[in-house]
N, C-alpha and C positions, 0 to 999 in steps of 0.2 A: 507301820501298818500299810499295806497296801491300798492304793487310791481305790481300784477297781475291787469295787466289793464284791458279794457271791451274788446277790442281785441285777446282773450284769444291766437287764432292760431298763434299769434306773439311771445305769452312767453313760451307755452307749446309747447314742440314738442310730435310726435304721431312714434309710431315704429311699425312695421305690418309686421306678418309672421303667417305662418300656418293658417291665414285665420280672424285672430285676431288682433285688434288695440287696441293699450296700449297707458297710457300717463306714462312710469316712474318716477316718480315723489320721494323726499326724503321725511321724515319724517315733517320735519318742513315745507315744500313747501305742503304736505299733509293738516297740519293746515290751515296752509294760503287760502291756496282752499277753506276748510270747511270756515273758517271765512267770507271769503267774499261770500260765498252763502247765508249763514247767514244775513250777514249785507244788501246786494241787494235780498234776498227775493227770491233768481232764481230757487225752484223747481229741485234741481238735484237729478239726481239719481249717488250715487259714489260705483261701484262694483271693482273687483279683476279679475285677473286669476292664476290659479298655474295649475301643471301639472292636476290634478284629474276634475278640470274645464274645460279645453280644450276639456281633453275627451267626457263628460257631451257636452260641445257645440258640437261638432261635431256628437251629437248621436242623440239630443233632435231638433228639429224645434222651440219648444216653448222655447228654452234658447237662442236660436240664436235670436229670434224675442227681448227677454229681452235686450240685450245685445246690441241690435241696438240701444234701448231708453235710454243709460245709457251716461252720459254725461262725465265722465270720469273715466278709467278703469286702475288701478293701480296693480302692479305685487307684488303678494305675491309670492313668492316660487325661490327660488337660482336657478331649474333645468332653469327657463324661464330668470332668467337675461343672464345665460350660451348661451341659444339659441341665443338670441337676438345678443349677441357679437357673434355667429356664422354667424349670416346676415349680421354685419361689425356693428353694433350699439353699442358703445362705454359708455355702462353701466357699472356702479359699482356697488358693494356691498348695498349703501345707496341708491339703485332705487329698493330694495324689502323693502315693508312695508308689515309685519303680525300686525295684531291686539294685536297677544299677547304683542306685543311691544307698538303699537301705543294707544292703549286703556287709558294708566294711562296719558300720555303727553296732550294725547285728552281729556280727563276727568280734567285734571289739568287746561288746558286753560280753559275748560267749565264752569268751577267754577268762574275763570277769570273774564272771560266774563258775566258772568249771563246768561249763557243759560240755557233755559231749555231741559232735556235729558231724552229720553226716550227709554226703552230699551225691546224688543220684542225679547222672547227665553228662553233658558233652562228649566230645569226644576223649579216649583215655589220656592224652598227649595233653590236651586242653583243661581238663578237670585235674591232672596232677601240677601242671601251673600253676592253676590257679588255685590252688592249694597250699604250692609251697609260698608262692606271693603274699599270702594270707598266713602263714606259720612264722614269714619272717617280720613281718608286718604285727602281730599277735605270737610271741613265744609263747607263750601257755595254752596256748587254742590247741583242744582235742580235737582233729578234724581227719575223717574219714572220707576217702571217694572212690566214686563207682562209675564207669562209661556207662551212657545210654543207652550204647549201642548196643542192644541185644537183645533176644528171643523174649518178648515182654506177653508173650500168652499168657493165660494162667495154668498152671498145670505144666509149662515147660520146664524143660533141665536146668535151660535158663535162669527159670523167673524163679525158683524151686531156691535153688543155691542162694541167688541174691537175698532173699527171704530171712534165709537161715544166717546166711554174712552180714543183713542187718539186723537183726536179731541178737546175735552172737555179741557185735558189739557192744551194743546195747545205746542207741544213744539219746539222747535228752531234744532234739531238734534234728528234727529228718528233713532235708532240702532235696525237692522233687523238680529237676529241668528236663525235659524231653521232649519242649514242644506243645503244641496245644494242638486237637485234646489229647495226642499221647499220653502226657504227663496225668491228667484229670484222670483219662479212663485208667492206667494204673493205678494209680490211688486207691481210685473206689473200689476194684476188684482186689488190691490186698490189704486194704487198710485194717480191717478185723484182725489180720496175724500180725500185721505191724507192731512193736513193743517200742513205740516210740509218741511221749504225751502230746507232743505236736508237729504237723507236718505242713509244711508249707509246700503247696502241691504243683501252684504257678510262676516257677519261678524263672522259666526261659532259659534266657542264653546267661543269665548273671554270672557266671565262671569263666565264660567265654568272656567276659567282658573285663572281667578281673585279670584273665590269662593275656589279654591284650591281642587274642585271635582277632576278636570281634572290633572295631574300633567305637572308644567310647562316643557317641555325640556330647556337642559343647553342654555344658548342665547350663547354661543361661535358656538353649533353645528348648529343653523341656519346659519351662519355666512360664513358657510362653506363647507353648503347645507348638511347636514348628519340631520338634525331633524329630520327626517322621521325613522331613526331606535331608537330613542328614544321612537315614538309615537305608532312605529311593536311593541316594547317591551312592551307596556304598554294594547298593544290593537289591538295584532295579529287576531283574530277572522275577528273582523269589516276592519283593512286596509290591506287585506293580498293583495286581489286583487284590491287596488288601489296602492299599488306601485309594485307588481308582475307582475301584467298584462294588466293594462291600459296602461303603458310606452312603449307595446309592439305593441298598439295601433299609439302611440305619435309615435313610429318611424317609421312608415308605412308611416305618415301625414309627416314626416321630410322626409323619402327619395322620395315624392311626388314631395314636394313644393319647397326645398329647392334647386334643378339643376335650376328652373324658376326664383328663386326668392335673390339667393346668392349677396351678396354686396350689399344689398337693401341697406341698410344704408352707404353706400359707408364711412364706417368708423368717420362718426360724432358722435357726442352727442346725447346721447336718448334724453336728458330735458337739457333746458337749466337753469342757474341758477335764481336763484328768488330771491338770499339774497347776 
C-alpha cells in the first residue's frame, strides 16, 4: 500500500512565507510522490523554488499565475531551508532537493518501474549525452529527448510538432529544462494537451550536468549552502547578478513579511515523515 494516501493534506505539510508555499519534502518522499502520480494518472504539475526564483515570482504576474497551478512545490536551494527555520519551520538539510542530486535516483527508479521519460532541454548535443550516460547507467530506462532550443510560442510550427512528438510517445514523466521562467511559461501554456501524469517543469540544466557540459559542484558545498560560489566561479558573467543582487531584493521581501509573519510555523515539522 502506498504511504501517501489520497488525502494528501493529511501527509504533506505546506510551509508559507514571503509570499510562497512549499511542500518540503526528502528525496525519497520526492519519488514516492512522483510514483504515485504516475500510478493514479493525476496530471501534476511538480516545481521548485530557490532564491533566484523567488525573485522571478515576485517580479513576473505570469510566474505567479504558474505557480498557483502547480500541485506541489519543493525547495531547492539551502538560503530557503535557512528562512523557512527562520519562521519557526523545523527543516533539515534533506528538505532541499536539487536535480543535480535527484535526477540519477529519479532515473534509477524509472528504469524500475518502466516508465517512460521524456526530457525537454539543453542543448541537442547535450540532452543526447546526457541521455546516453543515463541509458548506460540504467539499461532499461525508456528515455526520450528533445533540444530546448526552439520556437517555444504557442501556436508555432515549432512548439505544434514538439506537442504531437510528445504525445506520440506517450510518456509516464515529462522532464521540463529551459531555464527559468522559460521552462514555467511552457508549461503552463501546453500543459492541458500534454498526455503526460506528471511533469516536472523546473528542472534546469540537470542534463547539462549529467552530460558533464555543465561542471557538477562538490555535493558537500550544497550541503552547506555555499554551491553558489562553485557555480560564480564557473560562470561569473551569466550569475553575477543573481547572487549579487537579487538577494538584495529577497531582503527587502524578508524585512517586509517577516515582523507579520514570524513563528508561522510555531516551530513544527515542515513535512512530515512518509517512510
Amino acid at each position: 500500500m502506498n504511504v501517501l494516501s489520497t488525502r494528501y493534506e493529511n501527509v504533506i505539510d505546506t510551509v508559507a512565507f514571503l509570499g510562497l508555499t512549499l511542500q518540503p519534502l526528502s528525496m525519497p518522499e520526492m519519488n514516492m510522490l512522483v510514483e504515485q502520480g504516475i500510478s493514479e494518472k493525476r496530471k501534476w504539475i511538480i516545481a521548485n523554488h530557490n532564491l533566484h526564483s523567488v525573485y522571478l515570482f515576485h517580479r513576473h504576474a505570469k510566474l505567479r499565475e504558474f505557480y498557483s497551478r502547480v500541485r506541489w512545490t519543493h525547495i531547492d536551494g539551502m538560503p530557503l531551508v535557512a528562512l523557512a527555520r527562520l519562521y519557526g519551520y523545523r527543516l533539515q538539510r534533506r528538505h532541499r532537493v536539487t536535480l543535480v542530486d535527484w535526477t540519477y535516483p529519479l532515473m534509477e527508479l524509472a528504469a524500475r518501474k518502466g516508465w517512460r521519460v521524456f526530457h525537454l532541454g539543453s542543448s541537442k548535443g547535450s540532452a543526447e549525452k546526457g541521455a546516453s550516460k543515463l541509458r548506460k547507467l540504467y539499461p532499461t530506462l525508456q528515455l526520450e529527448v528533445s533540444e530546448g532550443y526552439f520556437d517555444a510560442r504557442y501556436g508555432s510550427s515549432d512548439n505544434e510538432a514538439l506537442v504531437q512528438r510528445i504525445n506520440a510517445y506517450g510518456p509516464d514523466l515529462l522532464m521540463v529544462g529551459m531555464g527559468m521562467p522559460r521552462q514555467e511559461f511552457w508549461t503552463q501554456e501546453n500543459c492541458a494537451r500534454l498526455k503526460a501524469p506528471v511533469i516536472l517543469s523546473s528542472i534546469g540544466a540537470a542534463f547539462d550536468y549529467v552530460a558533464g557540459v555543465v561542471p557538477t559542484p562538490p555535493r558537500w558545498s550544497g550541503q552547506i549552502g555555499l554551491e553558489w560560489v562553485f557555480r560564480l566561479a564557473h560562470d561569473p558573467t551569466r550569475l553575477f547578478k543573481r547572487y549579487f543582487l537579487e538577494p538584495w531584493y529577497i531582503l527587502l521581501l524578508l524585512l517586509m513579511d517577516y515582523p507579520r509573519h514570524r513563528n508561522a510555523g510555531k516551530l513544527r515539522t515542515g513535512a512530515q515523515e512518509l517512510s
